[in-house]
C-alpha positions as CSV (number, residue, x, y, z in Angstrom):
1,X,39.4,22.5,-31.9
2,X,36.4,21.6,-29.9
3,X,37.4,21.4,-26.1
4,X,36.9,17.8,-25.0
5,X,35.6,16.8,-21.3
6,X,37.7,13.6,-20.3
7,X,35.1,11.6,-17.7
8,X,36.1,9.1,-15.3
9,X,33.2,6.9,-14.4
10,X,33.0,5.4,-11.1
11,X,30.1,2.3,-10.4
12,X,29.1,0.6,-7.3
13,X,30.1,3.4,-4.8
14,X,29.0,1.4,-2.1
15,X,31.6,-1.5,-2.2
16,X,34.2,0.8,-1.3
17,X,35.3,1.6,2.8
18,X,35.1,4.6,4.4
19,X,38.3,5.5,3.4
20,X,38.2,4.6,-0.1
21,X,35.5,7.1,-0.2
22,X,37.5,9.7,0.9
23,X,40.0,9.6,-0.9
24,X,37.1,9.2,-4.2
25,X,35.9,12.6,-2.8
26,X,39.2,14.3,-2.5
27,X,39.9,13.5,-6.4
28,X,36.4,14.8,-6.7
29,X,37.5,18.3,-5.0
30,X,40.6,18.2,-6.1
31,X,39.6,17.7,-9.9
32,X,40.7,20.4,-12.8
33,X,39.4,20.9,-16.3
34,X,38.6,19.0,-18.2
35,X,38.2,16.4,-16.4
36,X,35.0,15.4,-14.0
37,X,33.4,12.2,-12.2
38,X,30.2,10.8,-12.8
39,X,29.9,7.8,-10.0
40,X,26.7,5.8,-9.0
41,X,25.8,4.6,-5.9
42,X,23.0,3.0,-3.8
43,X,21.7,5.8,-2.2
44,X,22.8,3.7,1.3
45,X,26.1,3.6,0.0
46,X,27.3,7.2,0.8
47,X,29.6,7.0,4.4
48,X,31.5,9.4,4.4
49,X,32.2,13.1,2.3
50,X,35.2,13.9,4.1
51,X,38.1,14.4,2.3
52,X,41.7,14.2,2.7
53,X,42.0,18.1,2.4
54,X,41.8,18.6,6.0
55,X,39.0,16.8,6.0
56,X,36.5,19.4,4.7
57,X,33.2,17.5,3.5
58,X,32.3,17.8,-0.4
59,X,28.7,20.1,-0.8
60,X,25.9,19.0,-2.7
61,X,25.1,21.7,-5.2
62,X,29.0,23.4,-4.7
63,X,31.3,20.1,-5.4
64,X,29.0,17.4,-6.6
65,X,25.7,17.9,-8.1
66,X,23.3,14.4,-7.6
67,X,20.7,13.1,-10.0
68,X,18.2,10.7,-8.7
69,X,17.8,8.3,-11.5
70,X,15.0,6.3,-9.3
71,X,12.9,9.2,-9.4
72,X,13.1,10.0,-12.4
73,X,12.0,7.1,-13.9
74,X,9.1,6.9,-11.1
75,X,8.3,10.0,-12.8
76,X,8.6,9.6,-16.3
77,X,4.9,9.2,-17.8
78,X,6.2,7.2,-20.6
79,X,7.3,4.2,-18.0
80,X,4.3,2.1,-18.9
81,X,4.8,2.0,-22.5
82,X,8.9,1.4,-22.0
83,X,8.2,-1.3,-20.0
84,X,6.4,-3.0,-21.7
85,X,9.1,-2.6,-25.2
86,X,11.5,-4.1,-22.7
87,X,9.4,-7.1,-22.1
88,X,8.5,-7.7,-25.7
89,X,12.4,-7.0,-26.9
90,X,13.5,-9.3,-23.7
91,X,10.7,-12.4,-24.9
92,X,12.0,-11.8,-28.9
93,X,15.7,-12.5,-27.5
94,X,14.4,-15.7,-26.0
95,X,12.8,-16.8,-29.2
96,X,9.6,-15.9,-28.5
97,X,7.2,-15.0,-31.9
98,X,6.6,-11.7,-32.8
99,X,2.7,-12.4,-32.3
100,X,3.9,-12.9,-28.5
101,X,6.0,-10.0,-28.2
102,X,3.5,-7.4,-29.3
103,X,3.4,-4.6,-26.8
104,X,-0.2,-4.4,-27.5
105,X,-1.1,-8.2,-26.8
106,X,1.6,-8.7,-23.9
107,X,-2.0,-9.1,-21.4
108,X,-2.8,-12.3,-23.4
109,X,-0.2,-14.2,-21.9
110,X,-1.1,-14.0,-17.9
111,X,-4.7,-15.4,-17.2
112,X,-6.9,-12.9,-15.6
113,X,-10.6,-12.8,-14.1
114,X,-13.0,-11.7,-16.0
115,X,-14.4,-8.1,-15.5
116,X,-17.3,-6.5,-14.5
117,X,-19.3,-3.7,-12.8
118,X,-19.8,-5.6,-9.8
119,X,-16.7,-8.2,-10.0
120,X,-19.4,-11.3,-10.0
121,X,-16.6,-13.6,-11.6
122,X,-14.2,-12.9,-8.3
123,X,-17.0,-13.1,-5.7
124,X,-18.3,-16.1,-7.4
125,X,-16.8,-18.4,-5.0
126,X,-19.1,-16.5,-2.7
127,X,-22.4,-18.4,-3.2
128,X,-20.5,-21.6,-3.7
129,X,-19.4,-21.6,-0.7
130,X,-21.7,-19.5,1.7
131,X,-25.1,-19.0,2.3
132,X,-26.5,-15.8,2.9
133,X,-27.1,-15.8,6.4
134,X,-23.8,-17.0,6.8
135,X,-21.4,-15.2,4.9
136,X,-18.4,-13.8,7.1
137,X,-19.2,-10.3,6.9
138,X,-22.8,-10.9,8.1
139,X,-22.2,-13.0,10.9
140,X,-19.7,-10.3,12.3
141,X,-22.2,-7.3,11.9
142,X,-24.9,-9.6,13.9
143,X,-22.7,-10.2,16.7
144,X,-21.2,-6.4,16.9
145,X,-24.9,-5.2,16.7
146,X,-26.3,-8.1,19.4
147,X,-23.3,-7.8,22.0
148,X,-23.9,-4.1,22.0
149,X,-26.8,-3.4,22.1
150,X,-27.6,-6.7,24.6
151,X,-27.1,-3.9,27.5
152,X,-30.4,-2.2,26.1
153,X,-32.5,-5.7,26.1
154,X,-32.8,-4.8,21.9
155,X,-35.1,-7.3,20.3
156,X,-33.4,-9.5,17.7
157,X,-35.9,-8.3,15.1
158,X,-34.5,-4.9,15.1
159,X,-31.2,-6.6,14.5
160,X,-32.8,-8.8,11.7
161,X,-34.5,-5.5,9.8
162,X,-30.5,-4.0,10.1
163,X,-29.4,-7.0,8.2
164,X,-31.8,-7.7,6.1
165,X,-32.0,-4.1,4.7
166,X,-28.3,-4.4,4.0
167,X,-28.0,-7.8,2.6
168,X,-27.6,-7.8,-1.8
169,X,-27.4,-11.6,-2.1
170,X,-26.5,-11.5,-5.8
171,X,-23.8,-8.8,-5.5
172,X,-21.6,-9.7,-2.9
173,X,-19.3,-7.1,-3.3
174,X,-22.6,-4.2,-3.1
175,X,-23.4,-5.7,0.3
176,X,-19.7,-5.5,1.3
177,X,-20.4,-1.1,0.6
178,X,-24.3,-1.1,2.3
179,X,-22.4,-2.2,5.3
180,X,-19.7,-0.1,5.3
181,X,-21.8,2.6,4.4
182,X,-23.8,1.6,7.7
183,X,-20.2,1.7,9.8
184,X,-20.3,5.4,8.7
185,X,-23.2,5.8,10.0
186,X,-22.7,4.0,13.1
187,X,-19.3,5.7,13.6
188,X,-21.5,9.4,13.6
189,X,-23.9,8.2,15.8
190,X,-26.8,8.4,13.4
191,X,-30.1,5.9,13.2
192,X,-29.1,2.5,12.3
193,X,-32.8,1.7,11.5
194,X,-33.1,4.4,9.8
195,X,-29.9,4.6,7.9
196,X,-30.6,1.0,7.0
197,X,-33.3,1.6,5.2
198,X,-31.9,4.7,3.4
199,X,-28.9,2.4,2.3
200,X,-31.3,-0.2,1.3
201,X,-33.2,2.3,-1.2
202,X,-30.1,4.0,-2.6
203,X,-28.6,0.5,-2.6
204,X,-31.6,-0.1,-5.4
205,X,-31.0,2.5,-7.5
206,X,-27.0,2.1,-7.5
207,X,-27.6,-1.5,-8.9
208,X,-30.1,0.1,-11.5
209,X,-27.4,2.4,-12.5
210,X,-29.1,5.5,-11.2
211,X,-26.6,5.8,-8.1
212,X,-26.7,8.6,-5.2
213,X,-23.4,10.6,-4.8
214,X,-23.0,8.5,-1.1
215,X,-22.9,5.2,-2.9
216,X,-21.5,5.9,-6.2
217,X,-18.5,7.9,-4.4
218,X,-17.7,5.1,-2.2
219,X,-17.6,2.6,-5.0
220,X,-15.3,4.8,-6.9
221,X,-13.2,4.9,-3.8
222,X,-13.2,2.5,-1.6
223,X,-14.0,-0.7,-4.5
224,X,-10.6,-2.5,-4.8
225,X,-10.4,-2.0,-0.4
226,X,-14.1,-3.7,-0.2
227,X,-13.3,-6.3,-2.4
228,X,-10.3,-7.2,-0.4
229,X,-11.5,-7.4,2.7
230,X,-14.1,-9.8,1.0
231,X,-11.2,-12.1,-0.1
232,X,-9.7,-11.9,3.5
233,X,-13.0,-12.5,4.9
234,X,-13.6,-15.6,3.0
235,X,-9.7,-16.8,3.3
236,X,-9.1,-15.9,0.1
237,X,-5.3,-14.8,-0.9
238,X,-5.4,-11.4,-2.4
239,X,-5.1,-10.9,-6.1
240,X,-2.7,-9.2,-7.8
241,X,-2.7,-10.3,-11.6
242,X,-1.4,-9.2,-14.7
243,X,1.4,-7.5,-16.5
244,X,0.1,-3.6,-15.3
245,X,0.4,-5.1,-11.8
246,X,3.6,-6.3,-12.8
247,X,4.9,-3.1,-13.7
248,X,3.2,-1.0,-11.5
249,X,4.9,-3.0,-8.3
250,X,8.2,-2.3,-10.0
251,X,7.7,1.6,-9.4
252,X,9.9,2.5,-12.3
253,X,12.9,0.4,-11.7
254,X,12.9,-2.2,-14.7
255,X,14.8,-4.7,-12.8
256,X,12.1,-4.7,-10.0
257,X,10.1,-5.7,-13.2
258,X,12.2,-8.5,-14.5
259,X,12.5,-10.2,-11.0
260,X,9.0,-10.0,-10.5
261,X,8.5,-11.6,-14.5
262,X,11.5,-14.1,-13.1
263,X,9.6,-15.4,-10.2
264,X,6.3,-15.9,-12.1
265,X,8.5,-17.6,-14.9
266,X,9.7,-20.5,-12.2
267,X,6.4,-20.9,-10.7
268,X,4.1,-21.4,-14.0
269,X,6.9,-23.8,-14.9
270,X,6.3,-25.4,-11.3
271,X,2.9,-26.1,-12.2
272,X,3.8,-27.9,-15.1
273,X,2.8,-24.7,-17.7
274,X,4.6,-23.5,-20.9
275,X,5.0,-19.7,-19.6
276,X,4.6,-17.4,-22.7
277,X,4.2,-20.5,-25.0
278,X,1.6,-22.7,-24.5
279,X,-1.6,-21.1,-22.5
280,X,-2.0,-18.1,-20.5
281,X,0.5,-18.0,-17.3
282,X,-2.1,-19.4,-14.4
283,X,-3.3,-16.6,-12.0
284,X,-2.3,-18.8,-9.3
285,X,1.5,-19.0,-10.6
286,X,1.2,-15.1,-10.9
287,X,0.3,-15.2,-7.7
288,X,3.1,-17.2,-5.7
289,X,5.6,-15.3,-8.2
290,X,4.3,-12.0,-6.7
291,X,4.9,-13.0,-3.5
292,X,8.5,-14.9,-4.0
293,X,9.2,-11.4,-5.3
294,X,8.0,-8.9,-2.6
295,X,9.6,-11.5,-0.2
296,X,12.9,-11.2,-2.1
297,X,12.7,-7.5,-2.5
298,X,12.6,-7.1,1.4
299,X,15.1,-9.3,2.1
300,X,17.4,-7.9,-0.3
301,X,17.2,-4.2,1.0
302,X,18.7,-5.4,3.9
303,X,22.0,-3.8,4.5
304,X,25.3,-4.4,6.6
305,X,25.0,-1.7,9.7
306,X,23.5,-2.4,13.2
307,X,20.3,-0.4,12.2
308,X,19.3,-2.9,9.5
309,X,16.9,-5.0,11.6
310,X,15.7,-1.5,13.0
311,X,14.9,-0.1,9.9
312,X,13.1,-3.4,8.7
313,X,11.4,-3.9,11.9
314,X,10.2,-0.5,11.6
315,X,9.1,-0.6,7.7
316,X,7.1,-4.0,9.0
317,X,5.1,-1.8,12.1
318,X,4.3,0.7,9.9
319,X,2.8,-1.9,7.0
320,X,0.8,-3.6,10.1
321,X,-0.8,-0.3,11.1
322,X,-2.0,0.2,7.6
323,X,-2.8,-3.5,6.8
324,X,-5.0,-3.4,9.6
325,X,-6.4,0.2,9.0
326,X,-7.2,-1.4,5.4
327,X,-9.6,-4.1,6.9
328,X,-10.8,-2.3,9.7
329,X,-14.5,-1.5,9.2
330,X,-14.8,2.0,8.4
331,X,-11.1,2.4,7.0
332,X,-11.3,6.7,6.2
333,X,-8.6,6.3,3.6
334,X,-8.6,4.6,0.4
335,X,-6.2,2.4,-0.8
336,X,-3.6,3.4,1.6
337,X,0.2,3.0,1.3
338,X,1.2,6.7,2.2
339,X,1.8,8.3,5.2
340,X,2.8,12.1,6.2
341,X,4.4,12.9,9.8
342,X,5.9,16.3,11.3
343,X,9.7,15.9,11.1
344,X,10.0,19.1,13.2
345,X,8.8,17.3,16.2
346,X,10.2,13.8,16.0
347,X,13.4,12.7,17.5
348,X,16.4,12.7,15.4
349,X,16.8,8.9,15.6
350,X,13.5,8.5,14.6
351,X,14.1,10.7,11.2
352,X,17.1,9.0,11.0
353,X,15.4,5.2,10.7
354,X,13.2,7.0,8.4
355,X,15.8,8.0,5.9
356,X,17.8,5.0,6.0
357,X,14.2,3.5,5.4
358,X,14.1,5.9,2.1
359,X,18.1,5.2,1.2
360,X,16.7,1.5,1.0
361,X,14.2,2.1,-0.9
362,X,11.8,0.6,1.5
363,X,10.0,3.9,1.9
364,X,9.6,6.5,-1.2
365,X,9.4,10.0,-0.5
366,X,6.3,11.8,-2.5
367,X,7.6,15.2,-3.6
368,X,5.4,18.3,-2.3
369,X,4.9,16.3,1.3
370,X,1.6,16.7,3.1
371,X,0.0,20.0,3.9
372,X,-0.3,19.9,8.1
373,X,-3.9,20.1,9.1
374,X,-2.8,22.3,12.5
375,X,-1.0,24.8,10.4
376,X,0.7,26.3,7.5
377,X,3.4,23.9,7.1
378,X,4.1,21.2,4.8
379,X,4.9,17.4,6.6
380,X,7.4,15.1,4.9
381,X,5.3,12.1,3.1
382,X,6.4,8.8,2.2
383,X,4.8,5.7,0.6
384,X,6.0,2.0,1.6
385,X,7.4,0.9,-2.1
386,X,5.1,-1.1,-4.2
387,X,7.4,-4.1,-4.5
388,X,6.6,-4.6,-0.2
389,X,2.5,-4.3,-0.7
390,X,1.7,-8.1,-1.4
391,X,3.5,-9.1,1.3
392,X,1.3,-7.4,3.6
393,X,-1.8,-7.7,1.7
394,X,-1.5,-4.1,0.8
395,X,-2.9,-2.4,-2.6
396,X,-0.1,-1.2,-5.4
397,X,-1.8,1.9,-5.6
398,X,-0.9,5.9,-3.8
399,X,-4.7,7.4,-3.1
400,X,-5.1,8.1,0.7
401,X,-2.9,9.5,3.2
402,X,-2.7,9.0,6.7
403,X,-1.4,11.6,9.0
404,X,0.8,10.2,11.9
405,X,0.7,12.3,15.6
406,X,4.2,12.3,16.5
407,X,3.4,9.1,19.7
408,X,2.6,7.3,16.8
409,X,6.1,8.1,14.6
410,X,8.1,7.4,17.8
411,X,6.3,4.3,18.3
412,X,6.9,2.8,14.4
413,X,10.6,4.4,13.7
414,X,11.7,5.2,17.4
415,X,14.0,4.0,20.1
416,X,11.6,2.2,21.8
417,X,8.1,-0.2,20.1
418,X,6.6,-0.7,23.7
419,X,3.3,1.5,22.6
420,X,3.3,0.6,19.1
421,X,0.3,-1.8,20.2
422,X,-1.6,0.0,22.3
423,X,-1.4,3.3,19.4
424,X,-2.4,1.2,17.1
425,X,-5.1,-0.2,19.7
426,X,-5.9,3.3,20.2
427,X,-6.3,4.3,16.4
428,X,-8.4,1.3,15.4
429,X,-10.8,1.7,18.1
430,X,-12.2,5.0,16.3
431,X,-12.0,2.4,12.9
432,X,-14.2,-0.6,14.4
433,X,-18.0,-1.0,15.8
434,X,-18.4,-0.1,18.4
435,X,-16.5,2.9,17.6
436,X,-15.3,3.9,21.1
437,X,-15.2,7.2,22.0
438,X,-17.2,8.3,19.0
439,X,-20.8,6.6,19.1
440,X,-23.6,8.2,21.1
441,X,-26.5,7.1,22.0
442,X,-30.1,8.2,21.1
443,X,-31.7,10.2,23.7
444,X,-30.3,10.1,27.9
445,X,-28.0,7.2,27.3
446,X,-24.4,8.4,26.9
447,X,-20.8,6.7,26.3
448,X,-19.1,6.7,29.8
449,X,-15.6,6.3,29.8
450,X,-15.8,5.3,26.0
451,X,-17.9,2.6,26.5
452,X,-21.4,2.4,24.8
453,X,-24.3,2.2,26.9
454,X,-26.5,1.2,24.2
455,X,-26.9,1.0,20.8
456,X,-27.8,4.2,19.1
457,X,-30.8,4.1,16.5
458,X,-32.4,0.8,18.3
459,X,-33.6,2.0,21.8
């Protein structure tokens, strides 16, 4: 006779006290063959593994093993493809048509912009509703470049050779990257006449489709960031359409999914639209339904405990460092969600925040960490969950990592947010012209006390 394992299954862990658990955790000492647990949980909901047997504490890997079923669907390369079999199974249960509820032609049913190498459809409203001379991102560069170098009585001409060397009229987006490009240059003290007029001659062969490695690498990294600081710039909300975007913000949780389809669902219907029966659901419905759902998704992590608001004050610090890293004007990272931080030298309270931040599922840990740039040692890394990232204007994708100095930690996670201002102050200043503390001047003229004497490349 085959021996038979007699399970008793245990859900919702965390609805129990502190001394329900316990006494959960002594049958799960206690237990004899054949019988076992399997019991889920939040992974907030753990308080206690003390047990009644003189209180000893249950071991992971000696009386319990755990399984992280979050990460393993986070990991699971076939997520995309499930998803989207629960979304066509889910819209045939509703009565939707097979035609609908074909995995392959799911994309038909949420309206999208239309495509292309230099995303002319989505900086469209550009020319409608700027001119040249006056789009956002060129009046700022004139006024950083005039109130700096004002000290070294520059001639506007030299200023209007800068800009018009940068300035691609018909691709919006391609003059967003020559001036970012020219930040660079700025930030490493280099010719801006000159470096102008390099950008401007690479900036011709990149629209021909011969591109230089300096501007075809930044496209290819730093596209989707240029393109939203050109929405902020023009007050434009950011855009986050489509049901890839869907599923991608639900980082491998299906329900995340389903509240995000749920939201977009009540908003189409809103606008007086026939979601997934008449036309394609309107961006802008996709767009309040996003929003709805990041909103809900950081209100519902919230938990019972007097370090809830800490924890969610501290998520919302760390998401305003990177949204402002994102549209700073040389942002060194792209796409940036992730950050790393030495746990050996922060304070305990601070790593605890941290975790709890994790256990909510505000924050997810990336496996491996972050190699330290000091030394040998790896850093722990975590990425703000891709459900938060509308709400803060953020993108949905992992690509750059920033590395934290432990003032910086203390001043997101820590006891005390005093200095979280002037760190971040501190940090951006080496992100935005003038670049204090990093641009030179050309020739005898110096930065004193981090201030810029004059402009370097227009003496």
């Amino acid at each position: 006779v085959a021996a038979i394992q007699v399970v008793y299954l245990l859900d919702e862990l965390e609805n129990l006290t502190e001394a329900q658990q316990q006494y959960v955790n002594t049958l799960v000492r206690e237990r004899e063959a054949p019988c076992t647990f399997k019991i889920g949980s939040r992974l907030y909901g753990f308080r206690t593994q003390r047990t009644l047997s003189a209180n000893e504490e249950n071991r992971l890997g000696s009386e319990y093993e755990q399984v992280l079923l979050d990460d393993h669907l986070r990991t699971d390369p076939n997520y995309q493809s499930f998803a989207r079999k629960l979304v066509a199974q889910r819209l045939l249960a509703t009565g939707h048509s097979a035609e609908r509820a074909d995995t392959d032609r799911l994309d038909r049913l949420f309206e999208a912009p239309v495509g292309d190498r230099f995303e002319s459809a989505q900086t469209a409203f550009v020319d409608e509703n700027y001119a040249p001379e006056a789009r956002p991102w060129i009046v700022k560069l004139r006024r950083q470049l005039e109130s700096t170098a004002g000290a070294a009585h520059i001639g506007s001409s030299d200023v209007d050779n800068i800009i018009s060397s940068l300035s691609c009229a018909q691709f919006p987006l391609v003059e967003k990257l020559n001036i970012f490009l020219l930040y660079q240059d700025w930030s490493s003290s280099k010719n801006l006449l000159d470096s102008a007029a390099v950008i401007r001659e690479e900036c011709g062969k990149f629209i021909e489709e011969h591109p230089t490695q300096r501007h075809g690498h930044a496209w290819s990294h730093f596209k989707g960031d240029l393109l939203a600081q050109l929405l902020r710039d023009c007050r434009q909300r950011q855009r986050y359409f489509g049901l890839d975007t869907f599923i991608d913000m639900s980082s491998g949780i299906p329900r995340h999914l389903f509240i995000v389809l749920k939201f977009v669902n009540r908003w189409a219907m809103f606008h007086g639209e026939k979601p997934f029966r008449g036309k394609a659901v309107s961006m802008d419905a996709q767009q309040a339904g996003v929003l709805q759902a990041s909103n809900w998704f950081f209100d519902d992590s919230r938990t019972t405990g007097t370090d809830s608001e800490r924890v969610q004050g501290s998520v919302e610090r760390l998401a305003r460092l990177l949204h402002q890293l994102r549209f700073s004007d040389k942002p060194v990272e792209s796409s940036l969600t992730t950050f790393s931080f030495d746990e050996t030298a922060s304070s305990l309270s601070t790593r605890r925040v941290v975790q709890q931040a994790h256990d909510t599922s505000l924050l997810l840990k990336v496996a491996g960490g972050a190699k330290s740039r000091n030394n040998e040692g790896v850093q722990a890394k975590y990425q703000l969950n891709p459900m938060l990232c509308p709400r803060f204007d953020l993108p949905l994708a992992r690509r750059g990592t920033i590395a934290l100095s432990t003032s910086e930690v203390e001043a997101i996670f820590g006891d005390s947010t005093e200095s979280f201002d002037s760190v971040v102050a501190e940090r951006l200043s080496r992100m935005n012209a003038p670049f204090r503390g990093k641009t030179k001047a050309r020739g005898s003229r110096k930065v004193l006390h981090g201030k810029q004497t004059s402009l370097p490349g227009l003496e």
